[in-house]
C-alpha positions as CSV (number, residue, x, y, z in Angstrom):
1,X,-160.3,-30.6,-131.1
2,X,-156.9,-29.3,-131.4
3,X,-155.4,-29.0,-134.7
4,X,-152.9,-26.4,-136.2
5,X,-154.3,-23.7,-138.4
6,X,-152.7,-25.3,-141.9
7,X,-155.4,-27.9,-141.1
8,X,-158.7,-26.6,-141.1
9,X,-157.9,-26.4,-144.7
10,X,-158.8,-30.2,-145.7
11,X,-161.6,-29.7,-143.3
12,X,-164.7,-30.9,-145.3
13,X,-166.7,-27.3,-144.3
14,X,-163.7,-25.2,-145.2
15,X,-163.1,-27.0,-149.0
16,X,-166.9,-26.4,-149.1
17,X,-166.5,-23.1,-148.6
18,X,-163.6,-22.5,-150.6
19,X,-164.6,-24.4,-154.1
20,X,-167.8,-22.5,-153.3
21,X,-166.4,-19.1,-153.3
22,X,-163.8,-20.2,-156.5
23,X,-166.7,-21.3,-158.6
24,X,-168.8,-18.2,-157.2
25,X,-166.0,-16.0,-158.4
26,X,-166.0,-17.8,-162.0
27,X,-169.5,-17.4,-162.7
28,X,-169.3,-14.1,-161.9
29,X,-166.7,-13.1,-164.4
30,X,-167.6,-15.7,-166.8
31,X,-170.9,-14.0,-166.8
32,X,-169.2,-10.8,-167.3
33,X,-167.4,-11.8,-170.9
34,X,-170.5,-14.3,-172.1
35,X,-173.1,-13.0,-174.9
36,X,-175.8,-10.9,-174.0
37,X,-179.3,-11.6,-176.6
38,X,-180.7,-7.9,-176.7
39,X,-182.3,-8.9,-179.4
40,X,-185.2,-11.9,-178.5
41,X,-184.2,-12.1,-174.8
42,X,-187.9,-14.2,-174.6
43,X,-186.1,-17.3,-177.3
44,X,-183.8,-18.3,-175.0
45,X,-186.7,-19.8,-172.8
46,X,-188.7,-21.3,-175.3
47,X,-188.3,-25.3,-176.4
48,X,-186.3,-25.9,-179.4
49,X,-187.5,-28.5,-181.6
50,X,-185.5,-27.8,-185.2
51,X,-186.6,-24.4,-185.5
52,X,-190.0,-25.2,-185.2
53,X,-192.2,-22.9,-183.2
54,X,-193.6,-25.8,-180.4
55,X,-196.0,-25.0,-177.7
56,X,-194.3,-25.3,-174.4
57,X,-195.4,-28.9,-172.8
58,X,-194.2,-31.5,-170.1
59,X,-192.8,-34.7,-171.0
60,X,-194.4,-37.2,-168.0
61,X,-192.2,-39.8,-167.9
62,X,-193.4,-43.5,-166.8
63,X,-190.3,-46.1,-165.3
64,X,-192.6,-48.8,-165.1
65,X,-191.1,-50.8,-167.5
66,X,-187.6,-49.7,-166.3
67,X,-188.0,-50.9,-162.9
68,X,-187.9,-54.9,-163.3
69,X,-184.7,-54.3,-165.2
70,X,-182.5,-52.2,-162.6
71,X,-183.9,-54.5,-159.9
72,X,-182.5,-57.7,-161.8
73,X,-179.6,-56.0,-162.5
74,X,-179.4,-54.7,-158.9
75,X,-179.9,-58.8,-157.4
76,X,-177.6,-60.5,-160.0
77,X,-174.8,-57.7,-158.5
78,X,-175.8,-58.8,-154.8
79,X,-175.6,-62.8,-155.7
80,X,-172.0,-61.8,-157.2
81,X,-171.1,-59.6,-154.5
82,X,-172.0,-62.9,-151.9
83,X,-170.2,-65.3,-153.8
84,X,-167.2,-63.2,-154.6
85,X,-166.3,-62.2,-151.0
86,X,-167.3,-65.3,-149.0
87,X,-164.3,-66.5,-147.2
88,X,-162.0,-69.3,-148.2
89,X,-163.7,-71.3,-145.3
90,X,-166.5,-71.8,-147.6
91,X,-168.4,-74.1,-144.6
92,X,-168.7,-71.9,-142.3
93,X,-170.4,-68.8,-145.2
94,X,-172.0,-71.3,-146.7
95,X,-175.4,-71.1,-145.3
96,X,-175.6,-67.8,-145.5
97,X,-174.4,-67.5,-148.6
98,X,-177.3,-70.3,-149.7
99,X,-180.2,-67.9,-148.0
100,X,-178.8,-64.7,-150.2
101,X,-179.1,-66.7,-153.5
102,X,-182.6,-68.0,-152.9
103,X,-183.7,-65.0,-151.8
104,X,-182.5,-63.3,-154.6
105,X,-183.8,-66.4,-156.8
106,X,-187.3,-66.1,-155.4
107,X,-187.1,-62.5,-155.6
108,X,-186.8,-62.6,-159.4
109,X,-189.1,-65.0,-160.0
110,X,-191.6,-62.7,-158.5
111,X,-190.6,-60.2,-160.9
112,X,-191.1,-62.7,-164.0
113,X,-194.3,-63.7,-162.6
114,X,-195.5,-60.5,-162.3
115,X,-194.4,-59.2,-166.1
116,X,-196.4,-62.3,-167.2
117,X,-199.4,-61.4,-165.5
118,X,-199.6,-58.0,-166.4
């Protein structure tokens, strides 16, 4: 690959490297000027719940409920995606077009069936 030495700048490597080295260099100095706790160096680790004192404890979070949601959300985006870029010749998309909306259809019908039975 032959390319003149101005380019190897908008290489994807060499902006890597260089926004890498920029922000490298900023932390360091930033970390330089930013306030040092002498004081209770231990309180900056600790969870802060409105100055009360709160044992340290994990959150586990459950996206059960969440799930059903995105993937409605995620097949009502496909079935708008098909319809809005099928080509004026609508007879010749049309099947497929068809097969994407049932699909989708029976795919969220599943999902209903399944909140309902849980």
């Amino acid at each position: 690959m032959n390319c003149p030495a101005a380019l190897i700048i908008v290489l994807p490597p060499a902006v890597f490297m260089l926004i890498f080295a920029f922000f490298l260099i900023l932390s360091f100095f930033t970390g330089k000027i930013s306030h040092k706790n002498s004081d209770n160096s231990e309180g900056k680790t600790k969870a802060y719940a409105c100055g009360e004192d709160v044992k340290e404890h994990r959150i586990r979070l459950n996206y059960g409920e969440f799930f059903p949601f995105a993937f409605f959300f995620t097949i009502m985006h496909v079935i708008a995606l098909v319809i809005a870029t099928s080509p004026d010749k609508i007879s010749d998309s049309l099947a497929v077009a068809l097969l994407f909306i049932a699909a989708a259809f029976l795919s969220i019908l599943i999902i209903f069936r399944r909140e309902r039975n849980d």
